[in-house]
C-alpha positions, 0 to 999 in steps of 0.5 A: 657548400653554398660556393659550390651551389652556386657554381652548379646552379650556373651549370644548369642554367647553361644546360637549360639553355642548351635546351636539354629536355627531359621529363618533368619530375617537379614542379614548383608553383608551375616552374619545372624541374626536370629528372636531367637537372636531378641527376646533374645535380646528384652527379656534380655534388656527390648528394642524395636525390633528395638533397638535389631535389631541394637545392633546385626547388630554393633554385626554383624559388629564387627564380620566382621571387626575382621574376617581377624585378626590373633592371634597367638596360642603363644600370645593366650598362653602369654596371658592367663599365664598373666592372671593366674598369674593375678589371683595367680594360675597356667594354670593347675589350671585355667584349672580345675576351668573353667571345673567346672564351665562347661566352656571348654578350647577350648571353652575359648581359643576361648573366649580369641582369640577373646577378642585379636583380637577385641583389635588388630582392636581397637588398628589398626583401631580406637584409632587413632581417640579418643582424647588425654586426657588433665588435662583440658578435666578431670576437665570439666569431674570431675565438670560434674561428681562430684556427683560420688566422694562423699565419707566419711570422714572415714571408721571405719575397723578391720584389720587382719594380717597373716605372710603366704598367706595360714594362710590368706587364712585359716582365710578367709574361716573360720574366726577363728585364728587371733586377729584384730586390729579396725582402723579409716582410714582417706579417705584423706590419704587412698591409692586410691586403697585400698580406691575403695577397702573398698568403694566396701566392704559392711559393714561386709564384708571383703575385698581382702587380700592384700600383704604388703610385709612381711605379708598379711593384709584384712580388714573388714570394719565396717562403712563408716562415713561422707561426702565429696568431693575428691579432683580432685588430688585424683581421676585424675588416676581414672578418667583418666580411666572413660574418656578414657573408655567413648571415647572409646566407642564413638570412637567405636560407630562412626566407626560402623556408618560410616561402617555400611552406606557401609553394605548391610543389607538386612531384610528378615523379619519384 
């Protein structure tokens, strides 16, 4: 639910952009919400008007709670470099990606400007409020949640291996010129990252390549047999982040309450 929130409200912010005027139906300490985005938000998540209606007030809220936070152009800078070598590409590149999936780069730095001050305000406003995680709080989350952890025994892959970045990514797009390898690999012993990896892999598919120092390794998975509970000790780092995501949003959630008691809102139309 919160995923797909987020997703949709990206949605209006591009219709808003696009300057699509319709009448006001809200209003929010002076900040609209008009009867288009009502119905886009309806239409997308299948909910009742009120429903919409409440997404875009907290919508409007976070707006308002934002507004007076400053970024400047030289973090909006490091952060955007961070992520491009997140990605193994340069600025430029990143650049010329983005133009050919029709996103422009002010349009993008103003995306990444925003994603930083809604992280400031939560880093400012709210993380004083969530809970500090404990290995008692993530055992009662584990046995809540222990359906989420099964997984197979062993995962049945072929690995391949290249001496060079750009001979992997040749084999990647063409599938031709290195020999594999078939292997079994024990899900007990995987690496946790390289286990969620081959667990997101479809059978036949192949997995990102991976760096392994003095080569480059991807796997294509073959088959995931069995079944099996992990281990709490195995998924503590994972689930360390579940928690912490889910009292995040609680946090978040509790916060635009409270905020939203002291709002005015007026609704102009019903």
């Amino acid at each position: 639910m919160f995923k797909k929130i987020i997703l949709l409200l990206s949605l209006l912010f591009a219709v808003s952009e696009a300057k699509v005027l319709d009448a006001v139906a809200v209003t929010v300490d002076g900040e609209a919400i008009t009867t288009a985005e009502i119905k886009a938000v309806r239409e997308q998540m299948n909910i009742s008007k009120k429903e919409a209606i409440d997404i875009l007030i907290q919508d409007r809220l976070q707006q308002i709670a934002v507004k007076d936070i400053e970024i400047p152009e030289s973090d909006v800078d490091k952060k955007i470099a961070m992520i491009a070598q997140q990605n193994n590409i340069s600025v430029p590149k990143m650049q010329k990606i983005l133009k050919e999936q029709g996103t422009s780069w002010t349009q993008y730095r103003s995306n990444i400007r925003k994603s930083m001050k809604k992280e400031k305000f939560f880093v400012q406003k709210v993380a004083k409020e969530m809970p500090e995680v404990t290995d008692e709080k993530l055992m009662a989350y584990y046995q809540e949640h222990q359906n989420e952890f099964i997984m197979p025994t062993s995962i049945d892959v072929i690995e391949y291996s290249a001496p060079t970045k750009q001979a992997m990514e040749t084999f990647m797009k063409t599938q031709q010129g290195l020999e594999g390898t078939p292997l079994s690999k024990d899900t007990a012993t995987l690496n946790p990252t390289l286990l969620q990896m081959m667990m997101q892999t479809p059978n036949g598919g192949f997995t990102q390549p991976l760096n392994a120092g003095d080569r480059y390794v991807v796997y294509r998975v073959q088959s995931k047999n069995g079944q099996s509970t992990v281990a709490f000790d195995q998924v503590k780092s994972l689930l360390a982040g579940k928690w912490m995501q889910e009292q995040r949003e609680k946090a978040l959630k509790d916060y635009f309450k409270k905020m939203r008691t002291g709002a005015i809102i007026e609704f102009i139309r019903k």
